[in-house]
FIRO-614446 format. One record per residue (C-alpha): residue number from 0; x, y, z; residue in one letter. Coordinates in nm, 4 decimals, always signed. Each point is the difference from the previous one (the first is absolute). Example, Ala and Ser with C-alpha at 12.3 -4.5 7.8 and 13.67 -1.06 7.14 Angstrom:
+-----+----------+----------+----------+------+
! pos !        u !        v !        w ! code !
+-----+----------+----------+----------+------+
!   0 !  +1.2300 !  -0.4500 !  +0.7800 !    a !
!   1 !  +0.1370 !  +0.3440 !  -0.0660 !    s !
+-----+----------+----------+----------+------+
This chain:
+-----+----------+----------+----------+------+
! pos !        u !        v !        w ! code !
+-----+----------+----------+----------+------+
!   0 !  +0.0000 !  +0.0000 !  +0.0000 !    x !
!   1 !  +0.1110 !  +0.3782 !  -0.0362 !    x !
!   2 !  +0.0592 !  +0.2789 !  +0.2132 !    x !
!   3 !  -0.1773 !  +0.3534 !  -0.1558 !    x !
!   4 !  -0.0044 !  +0.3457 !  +0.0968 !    x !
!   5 !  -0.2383 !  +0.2213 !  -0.0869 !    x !
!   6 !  +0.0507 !  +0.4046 !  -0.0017 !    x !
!   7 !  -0.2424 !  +0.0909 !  +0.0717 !    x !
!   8 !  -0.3139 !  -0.1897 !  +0.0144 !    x !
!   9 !  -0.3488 !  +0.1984 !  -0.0384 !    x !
!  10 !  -0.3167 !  -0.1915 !  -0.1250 !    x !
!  11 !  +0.1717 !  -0.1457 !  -0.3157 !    x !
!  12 !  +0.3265 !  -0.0260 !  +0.1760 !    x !
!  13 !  -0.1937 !  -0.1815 !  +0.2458 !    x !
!  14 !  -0.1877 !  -0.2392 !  -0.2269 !    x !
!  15 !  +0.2967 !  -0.1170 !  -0.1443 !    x !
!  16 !  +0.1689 !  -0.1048 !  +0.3194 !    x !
!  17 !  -0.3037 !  -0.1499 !  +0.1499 !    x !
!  18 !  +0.0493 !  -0.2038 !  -0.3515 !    x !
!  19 !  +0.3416 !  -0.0962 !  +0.0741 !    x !
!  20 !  -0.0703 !  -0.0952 !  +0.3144 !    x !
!  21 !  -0.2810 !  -0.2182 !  -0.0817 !    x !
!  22 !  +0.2459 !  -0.1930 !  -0.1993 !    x !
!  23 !  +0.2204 !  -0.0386 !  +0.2996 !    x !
!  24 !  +0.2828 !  +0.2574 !  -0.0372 !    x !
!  25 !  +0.1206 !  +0.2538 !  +0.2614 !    x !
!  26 !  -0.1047 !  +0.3399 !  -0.0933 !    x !
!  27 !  +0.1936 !  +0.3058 !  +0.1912 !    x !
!  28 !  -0.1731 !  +0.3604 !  -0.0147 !    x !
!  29 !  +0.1793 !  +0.2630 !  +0.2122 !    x !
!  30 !  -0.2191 !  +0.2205 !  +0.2370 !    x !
!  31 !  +0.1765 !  +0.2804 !  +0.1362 !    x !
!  32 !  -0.1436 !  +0.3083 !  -0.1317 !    x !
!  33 !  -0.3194 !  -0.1722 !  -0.1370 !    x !
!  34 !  -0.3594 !  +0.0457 !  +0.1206 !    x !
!  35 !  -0.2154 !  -0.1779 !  +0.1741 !    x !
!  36 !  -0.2212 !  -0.0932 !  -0.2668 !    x !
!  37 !  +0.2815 !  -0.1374 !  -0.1834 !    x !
!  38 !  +0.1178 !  -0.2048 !  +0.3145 !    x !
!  39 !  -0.3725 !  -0.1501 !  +0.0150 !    x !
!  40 !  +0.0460 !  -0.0571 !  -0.3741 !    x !
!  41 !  +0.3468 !  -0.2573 !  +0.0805 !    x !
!  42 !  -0.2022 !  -0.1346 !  +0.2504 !    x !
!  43 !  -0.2694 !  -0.1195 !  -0.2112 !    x !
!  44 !  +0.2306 !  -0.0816 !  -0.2569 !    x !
!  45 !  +0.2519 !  -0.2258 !  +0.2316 !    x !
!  46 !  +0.3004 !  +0.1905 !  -0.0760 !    x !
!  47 !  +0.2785 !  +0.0062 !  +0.2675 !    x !
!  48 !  +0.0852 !  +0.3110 !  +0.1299 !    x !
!  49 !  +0.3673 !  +0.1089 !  -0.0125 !    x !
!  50 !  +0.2419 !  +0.3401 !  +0.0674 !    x !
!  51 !  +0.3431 !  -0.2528 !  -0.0058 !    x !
!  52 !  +0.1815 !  +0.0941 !  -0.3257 !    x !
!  53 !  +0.1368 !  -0.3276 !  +0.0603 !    x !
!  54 !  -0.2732 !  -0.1830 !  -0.0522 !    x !
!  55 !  -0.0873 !  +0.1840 !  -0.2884 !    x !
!  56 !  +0.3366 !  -0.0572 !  -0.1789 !    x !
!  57 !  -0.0310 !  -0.3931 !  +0.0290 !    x !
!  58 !  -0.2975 !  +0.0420 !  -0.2276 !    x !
!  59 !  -0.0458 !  -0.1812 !  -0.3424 !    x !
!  60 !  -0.2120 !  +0.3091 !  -0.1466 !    x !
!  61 !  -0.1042 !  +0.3531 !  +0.0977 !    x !
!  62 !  -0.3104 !  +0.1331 !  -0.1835 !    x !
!  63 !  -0.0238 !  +0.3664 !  +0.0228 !    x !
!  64 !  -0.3500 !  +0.0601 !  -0.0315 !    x !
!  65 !  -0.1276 !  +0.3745 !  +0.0989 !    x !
!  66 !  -0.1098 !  +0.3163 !  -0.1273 !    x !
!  67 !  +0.2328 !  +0.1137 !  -0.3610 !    x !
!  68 !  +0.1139 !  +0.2802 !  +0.1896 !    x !
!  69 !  +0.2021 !  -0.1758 !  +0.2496 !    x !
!  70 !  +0.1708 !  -0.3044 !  -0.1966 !    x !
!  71 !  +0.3335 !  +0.2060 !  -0.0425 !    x !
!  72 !  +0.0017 !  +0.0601 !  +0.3734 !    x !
!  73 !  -0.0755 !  -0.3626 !  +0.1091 !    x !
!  74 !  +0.2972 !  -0.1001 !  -0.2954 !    x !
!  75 !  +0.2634 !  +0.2242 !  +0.1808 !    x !
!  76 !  -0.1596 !  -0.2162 !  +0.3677 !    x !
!  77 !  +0.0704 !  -0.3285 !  -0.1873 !    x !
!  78 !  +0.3792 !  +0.0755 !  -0.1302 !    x !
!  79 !  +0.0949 !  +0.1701 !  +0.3413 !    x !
!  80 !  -0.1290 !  -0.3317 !  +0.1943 !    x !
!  81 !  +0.2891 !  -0.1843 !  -0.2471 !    x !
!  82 !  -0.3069 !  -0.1889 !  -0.1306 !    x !
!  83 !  +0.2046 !  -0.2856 !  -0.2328 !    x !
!  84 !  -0.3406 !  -0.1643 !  -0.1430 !    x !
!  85 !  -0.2688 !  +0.0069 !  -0.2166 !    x !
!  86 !  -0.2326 !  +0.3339 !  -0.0156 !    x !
!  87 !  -0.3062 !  +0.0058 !  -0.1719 !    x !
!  88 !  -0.0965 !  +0.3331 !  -0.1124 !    x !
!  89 !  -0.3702 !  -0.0349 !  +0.0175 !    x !
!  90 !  -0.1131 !  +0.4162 !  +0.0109 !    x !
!  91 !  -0.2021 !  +0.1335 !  -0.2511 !    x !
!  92 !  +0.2852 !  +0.1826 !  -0.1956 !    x !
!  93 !  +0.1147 !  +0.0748 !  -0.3311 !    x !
!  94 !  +0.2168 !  -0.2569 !  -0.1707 !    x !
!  95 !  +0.2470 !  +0.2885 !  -0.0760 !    x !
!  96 !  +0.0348 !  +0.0618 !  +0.3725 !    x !
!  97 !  -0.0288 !  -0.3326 !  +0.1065 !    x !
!  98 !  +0.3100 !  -0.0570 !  -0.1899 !    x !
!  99 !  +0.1698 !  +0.2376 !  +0.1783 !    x !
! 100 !  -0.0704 !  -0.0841 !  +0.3298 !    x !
! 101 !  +0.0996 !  -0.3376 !  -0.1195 !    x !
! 102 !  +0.3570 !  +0.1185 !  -0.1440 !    x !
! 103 !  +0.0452 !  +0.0767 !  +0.4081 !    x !
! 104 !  -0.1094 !  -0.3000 !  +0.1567 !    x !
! 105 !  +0.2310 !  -0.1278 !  -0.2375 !    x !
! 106 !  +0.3187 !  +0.1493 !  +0.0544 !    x !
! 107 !  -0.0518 !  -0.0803 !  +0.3850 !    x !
! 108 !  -0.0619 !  -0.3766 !  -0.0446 !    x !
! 109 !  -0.3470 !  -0.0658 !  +0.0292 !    x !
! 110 !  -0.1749 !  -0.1520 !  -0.3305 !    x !
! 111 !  -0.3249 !  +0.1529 !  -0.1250 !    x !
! 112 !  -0.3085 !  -0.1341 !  -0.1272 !    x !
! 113 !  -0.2544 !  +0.2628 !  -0.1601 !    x !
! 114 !  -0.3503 !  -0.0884 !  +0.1740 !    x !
! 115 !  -0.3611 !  +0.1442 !  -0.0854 !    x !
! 116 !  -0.3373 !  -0.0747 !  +0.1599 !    x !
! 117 !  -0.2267 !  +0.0307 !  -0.2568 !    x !
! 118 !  -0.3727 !  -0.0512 !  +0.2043 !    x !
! 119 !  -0.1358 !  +0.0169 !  +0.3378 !    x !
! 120 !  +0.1095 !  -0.1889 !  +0.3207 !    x !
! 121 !  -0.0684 !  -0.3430 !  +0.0373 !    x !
! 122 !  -0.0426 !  -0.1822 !  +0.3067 !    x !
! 123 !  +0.0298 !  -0.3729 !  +0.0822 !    x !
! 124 !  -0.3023 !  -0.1567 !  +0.0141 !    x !
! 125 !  -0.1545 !  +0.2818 !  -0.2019 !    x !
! 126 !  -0.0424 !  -0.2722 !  -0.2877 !    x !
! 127 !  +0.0591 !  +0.0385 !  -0.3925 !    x !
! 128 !  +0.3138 !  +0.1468 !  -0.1021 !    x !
! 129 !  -0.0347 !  +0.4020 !  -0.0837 !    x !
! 130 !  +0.3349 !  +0.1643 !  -0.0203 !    x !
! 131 !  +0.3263 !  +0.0016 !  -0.1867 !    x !
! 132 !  +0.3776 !  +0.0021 !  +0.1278 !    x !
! 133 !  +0.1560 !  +0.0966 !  -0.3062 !    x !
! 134 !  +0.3781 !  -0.0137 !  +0.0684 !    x !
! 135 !  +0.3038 !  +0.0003 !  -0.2490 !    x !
! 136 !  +0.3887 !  -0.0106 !  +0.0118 !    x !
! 137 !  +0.2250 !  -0.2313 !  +0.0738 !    x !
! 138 !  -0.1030 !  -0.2339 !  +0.3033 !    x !
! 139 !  -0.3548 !  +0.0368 !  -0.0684 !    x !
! 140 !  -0.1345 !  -0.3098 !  -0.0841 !    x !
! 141 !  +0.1219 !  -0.0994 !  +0.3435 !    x !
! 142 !  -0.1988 !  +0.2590 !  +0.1795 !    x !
! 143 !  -0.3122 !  -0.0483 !  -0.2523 !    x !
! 144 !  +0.0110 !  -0.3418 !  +0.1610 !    x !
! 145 !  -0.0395 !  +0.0256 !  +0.3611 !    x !
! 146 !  -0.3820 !  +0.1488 !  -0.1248 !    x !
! 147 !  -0.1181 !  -0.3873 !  -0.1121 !    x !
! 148 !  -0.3147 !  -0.0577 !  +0.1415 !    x !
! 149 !  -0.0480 !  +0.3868 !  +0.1138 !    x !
! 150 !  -0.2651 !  +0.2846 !  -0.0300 !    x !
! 151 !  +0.2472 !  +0.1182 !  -0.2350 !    x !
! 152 !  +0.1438 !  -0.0989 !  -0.3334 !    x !
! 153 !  +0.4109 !  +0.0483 !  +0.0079 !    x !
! 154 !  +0.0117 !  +0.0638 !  -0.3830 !    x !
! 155 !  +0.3410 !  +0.0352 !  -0.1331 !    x !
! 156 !  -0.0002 !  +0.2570 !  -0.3173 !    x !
! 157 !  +0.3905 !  -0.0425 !  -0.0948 !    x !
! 158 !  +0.3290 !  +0.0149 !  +0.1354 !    x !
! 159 !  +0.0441 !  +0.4110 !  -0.0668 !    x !
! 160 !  -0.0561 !  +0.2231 !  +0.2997 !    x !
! 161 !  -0.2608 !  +0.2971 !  -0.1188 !    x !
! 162 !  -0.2387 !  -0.2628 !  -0.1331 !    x !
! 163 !  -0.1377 !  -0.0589 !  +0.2835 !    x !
! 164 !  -0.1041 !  +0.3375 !  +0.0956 !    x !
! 165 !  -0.0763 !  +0.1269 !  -0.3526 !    x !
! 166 !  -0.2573 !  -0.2619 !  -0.0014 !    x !
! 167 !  -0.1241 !  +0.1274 !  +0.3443 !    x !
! 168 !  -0.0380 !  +0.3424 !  -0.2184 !    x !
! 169 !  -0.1920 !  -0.0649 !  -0.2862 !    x !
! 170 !  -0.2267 !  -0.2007 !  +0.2205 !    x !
! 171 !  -0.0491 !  +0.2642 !  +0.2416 !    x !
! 172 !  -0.0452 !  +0.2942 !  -0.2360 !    x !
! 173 !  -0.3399 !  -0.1408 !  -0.1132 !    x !
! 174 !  -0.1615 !  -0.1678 !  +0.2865 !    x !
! 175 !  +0.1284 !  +0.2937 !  +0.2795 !    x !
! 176 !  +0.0317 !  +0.3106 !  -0.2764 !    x !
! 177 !  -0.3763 !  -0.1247 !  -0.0807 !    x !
! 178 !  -0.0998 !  +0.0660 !  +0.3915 !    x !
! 179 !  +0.1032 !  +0.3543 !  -0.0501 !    x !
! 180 !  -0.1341 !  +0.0401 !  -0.3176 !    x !
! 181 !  -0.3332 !  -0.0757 !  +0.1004 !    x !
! 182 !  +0.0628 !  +0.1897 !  +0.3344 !    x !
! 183 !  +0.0465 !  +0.3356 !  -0.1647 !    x !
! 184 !  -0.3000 !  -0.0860 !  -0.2267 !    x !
! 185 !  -0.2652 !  -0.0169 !  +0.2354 !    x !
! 186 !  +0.1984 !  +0.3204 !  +0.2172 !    x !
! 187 !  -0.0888 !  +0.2237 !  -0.3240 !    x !
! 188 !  -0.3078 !  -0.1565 !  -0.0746 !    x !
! 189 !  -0.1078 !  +0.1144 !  +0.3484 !    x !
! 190 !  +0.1481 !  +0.2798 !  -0.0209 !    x !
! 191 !  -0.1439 !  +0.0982 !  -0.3322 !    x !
! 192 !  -0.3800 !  -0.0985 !  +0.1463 !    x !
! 193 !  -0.0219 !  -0.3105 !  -0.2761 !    x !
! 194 !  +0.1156 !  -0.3313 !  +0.1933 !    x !
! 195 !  -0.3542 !  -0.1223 !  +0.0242 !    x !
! 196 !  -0.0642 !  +0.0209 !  -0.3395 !    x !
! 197 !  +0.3355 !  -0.1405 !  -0.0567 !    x !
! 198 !  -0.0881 !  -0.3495 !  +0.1794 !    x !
! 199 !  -0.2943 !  -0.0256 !  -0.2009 !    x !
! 200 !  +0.1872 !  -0.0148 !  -0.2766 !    x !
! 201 !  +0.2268 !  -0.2741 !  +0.2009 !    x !
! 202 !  -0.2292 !  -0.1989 !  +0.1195 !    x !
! 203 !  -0.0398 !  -0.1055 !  +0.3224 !    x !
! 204 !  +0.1986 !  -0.3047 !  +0.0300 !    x !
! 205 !  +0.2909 !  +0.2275 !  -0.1537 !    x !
! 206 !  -0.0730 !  +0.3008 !  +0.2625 !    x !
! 207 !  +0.0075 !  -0.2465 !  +0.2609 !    x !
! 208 !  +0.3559 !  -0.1805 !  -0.0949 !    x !
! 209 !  +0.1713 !  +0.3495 !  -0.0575 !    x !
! 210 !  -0.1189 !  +0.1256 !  +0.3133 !    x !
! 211 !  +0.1664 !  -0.3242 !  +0.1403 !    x !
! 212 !  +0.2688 !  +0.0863 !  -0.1659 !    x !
! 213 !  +0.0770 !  +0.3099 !  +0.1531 !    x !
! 214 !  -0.0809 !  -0.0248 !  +0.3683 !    x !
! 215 !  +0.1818 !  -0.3493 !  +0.0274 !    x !
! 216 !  +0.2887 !  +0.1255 !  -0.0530 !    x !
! 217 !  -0.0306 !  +0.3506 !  +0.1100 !    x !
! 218 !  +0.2193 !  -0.0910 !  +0.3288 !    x !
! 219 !  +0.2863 !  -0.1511 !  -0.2750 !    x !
! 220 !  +0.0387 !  +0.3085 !  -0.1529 !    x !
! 221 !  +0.2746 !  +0.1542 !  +0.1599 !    x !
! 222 !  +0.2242 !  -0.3035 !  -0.1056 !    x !
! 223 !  -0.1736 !  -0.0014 !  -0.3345 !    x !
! 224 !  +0.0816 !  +0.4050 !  -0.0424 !    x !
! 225 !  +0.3972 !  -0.1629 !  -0.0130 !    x !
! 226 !  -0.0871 !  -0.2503 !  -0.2692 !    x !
! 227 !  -0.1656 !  +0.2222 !  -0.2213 !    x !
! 228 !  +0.3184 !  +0.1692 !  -0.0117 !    x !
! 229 !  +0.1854 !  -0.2980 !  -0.0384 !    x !
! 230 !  -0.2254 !  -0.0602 !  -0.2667 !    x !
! 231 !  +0.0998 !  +0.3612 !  -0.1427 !    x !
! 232 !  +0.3827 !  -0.0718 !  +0.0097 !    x !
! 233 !  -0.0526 !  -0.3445 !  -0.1560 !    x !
! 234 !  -0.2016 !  +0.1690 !  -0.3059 !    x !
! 235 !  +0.2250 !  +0.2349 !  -0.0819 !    x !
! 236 !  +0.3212 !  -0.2258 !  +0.0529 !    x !
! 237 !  -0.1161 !  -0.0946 !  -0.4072 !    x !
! 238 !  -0.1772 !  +0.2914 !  -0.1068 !    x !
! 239 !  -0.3366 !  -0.0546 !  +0.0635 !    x !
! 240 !  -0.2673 !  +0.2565 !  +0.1386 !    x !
! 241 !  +0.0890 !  +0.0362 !  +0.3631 !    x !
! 242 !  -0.2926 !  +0.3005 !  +0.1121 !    x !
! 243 !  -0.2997 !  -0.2401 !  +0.0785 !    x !
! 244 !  +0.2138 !  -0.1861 !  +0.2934 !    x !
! 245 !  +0.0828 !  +0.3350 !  +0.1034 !    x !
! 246 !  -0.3217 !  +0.0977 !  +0.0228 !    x !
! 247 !  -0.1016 !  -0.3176 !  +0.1819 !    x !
! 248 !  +0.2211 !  +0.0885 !  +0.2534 !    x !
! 249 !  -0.1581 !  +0.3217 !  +0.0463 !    x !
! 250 !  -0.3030 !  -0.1586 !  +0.1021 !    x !
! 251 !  +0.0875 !  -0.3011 !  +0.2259 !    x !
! 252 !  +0.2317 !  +0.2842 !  +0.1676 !    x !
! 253 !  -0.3442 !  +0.1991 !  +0.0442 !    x !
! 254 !  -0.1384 !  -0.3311 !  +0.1877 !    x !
! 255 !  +0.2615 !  -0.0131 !  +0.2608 !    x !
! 256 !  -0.1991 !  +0.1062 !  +0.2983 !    x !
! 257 !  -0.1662 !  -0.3236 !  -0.0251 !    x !
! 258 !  +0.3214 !  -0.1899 !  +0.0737 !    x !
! 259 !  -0.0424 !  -0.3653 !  +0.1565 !    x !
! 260 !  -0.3373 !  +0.0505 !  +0.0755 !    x !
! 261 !  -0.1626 !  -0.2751 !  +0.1278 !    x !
! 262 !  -0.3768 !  +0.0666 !  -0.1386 !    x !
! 263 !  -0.0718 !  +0.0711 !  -0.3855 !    x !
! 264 !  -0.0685 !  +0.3492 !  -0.0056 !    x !
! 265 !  -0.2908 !  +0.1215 !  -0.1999 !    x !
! 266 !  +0.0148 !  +0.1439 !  -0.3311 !    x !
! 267 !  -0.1365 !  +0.2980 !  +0.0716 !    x !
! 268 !  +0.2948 !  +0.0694 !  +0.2506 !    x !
! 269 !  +0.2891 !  -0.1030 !  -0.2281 !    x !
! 270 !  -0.1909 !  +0.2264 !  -0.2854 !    x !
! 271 !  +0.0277 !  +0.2710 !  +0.3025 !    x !
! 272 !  +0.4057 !  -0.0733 !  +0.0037 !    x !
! 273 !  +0.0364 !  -0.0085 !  -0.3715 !    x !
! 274 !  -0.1692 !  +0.3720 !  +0.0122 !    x !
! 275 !  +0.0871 !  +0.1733 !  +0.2512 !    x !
! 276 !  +0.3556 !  -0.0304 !  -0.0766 !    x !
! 277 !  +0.1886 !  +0.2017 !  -0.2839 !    x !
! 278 !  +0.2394 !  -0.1976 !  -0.2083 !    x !
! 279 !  +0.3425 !  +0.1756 !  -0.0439 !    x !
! 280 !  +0.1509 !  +0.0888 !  -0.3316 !    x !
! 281 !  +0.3507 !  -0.0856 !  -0.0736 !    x !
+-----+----------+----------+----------+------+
């Protein structure tokens, strides 16, 4: 079995350990500094809790798993801890700048696997499979494989590091661009006094699942303000039109005040967010 550290475990973070550790393997997350909601999350998930850099460097893999913003920053942790092992690089980053967080990890000893989530979190016992590990580089089949008989499908895309992620990209762009898309839509509809005309021409099974949409993931959006731009960089890395994932950004950024909540807020208070707030021009 296989010893695996996760920085830093939220709800997918989470999932994926409580994974692991339904298939047996000792799963480290490291709590200093964390909150309480992500110390119930370990809990639940059985990971073992651990501030010993020592135990940490006699893992087989690290997966650094948080918000886009901070991968750098938990990078630089991993190479001053003299890490020697395996990292998978599992944020929701560019291929461009996975690659050169990779070129690092590299030069300090530590192998890298490019990781992407593409889905929800899956528990055990939570029944059909539902989410992708999509991982690539060198030393990826072997991670893909510890995943057999999981919520999630370790699915190796190639031995190049970028593939992983740019995958993660393209896939993202639609299904997370599409939330703030149709976000912004019903904000000017309202705005401009014609959304209920608007779902008529919908539908109301349509109304209903974009409504979904939106306020399920309304307390995501803060992360998913950080992918958008990801998303951004990634289009414009080959020259293609970068301003809707801008724009995207603008309005998960807008949605922030509804951060972890715990209850789906209504639509009429995220349309409330979306409008009360100006967006700023470059």
């Amino acid at each position: 079995m296989s010893r695996i550290g996760l920085l830093h475990p939220g709800a997918m973070g989470a999932s994926i350990g409580a994974q692991l550790t339904s298939k047996t393997h000792t799963v480290l997350w490291w709590p200093e500094g964390r909150s309480e909601r992500s110390a119930k999350r370990a809990e639940q998930a059985g990971l073992t809790s651990s501030s010993q850099i020592d135990d940490w460097l006699t893992a087989d893999y690290l997966i650094s798993i948080c918000p886009p913003d901070a991968a750098e920053s938990v990078a630089q942790s991993v190479i001053d801890w003299g890490y020697q092992g395996t990292l998978i690089e599992a944020n929701a980053i560019s291929p461009m700048r996975l690659r050169d967080i990779a070129k690092k990890l590299e030069a300090s000893g530590v192998q890298v696997i490019d990781g992407s989530v593409i889905g929800g979190p899956v528990w055990p016992g939570e029944g059909a499979l539902s989410s992708v590990l999509a991982c690539s580089g060198k030393g990826a089949d072997a991670f893909a494989a510890l995943f057999e008989e999981t919520g999630f499908e370790g699915r190796v895309v190639s031995t190049e590091l970028g593939d992983a992620s740019s995958l993660k990209m393209v896939f993202a762009a639609l299904t997370k661009g599409s939330i703030a898309l149709i976000a912004e839509i019903l904000n000017v509809a309202e705005q401009l006094g014609v959304r209920s005309e608007l779902e008529k021409l919908w539908g109301d099974q349509a109304t209903q699942q974009r409504h979904n949409q939106v306020s399920t993931n309304a307390a995501k959006a803060w992360r998913f303000a950080g992918e958008m731009r990801e998303i951004s960089r990634t289009f414009s890395e080959v020259g293609a039109a970068l301003g809707f994932h801008e724009a995207a950004a603008q309005v998960f950024d807008r949605l922030e005040d509804h951060k972890d909540w715990t209850e789906r807020p209504s639509l009429e208070a995220l349309l409330t967010s979306l409008s009360s707030q100006e967006i700023e021009e470059n």
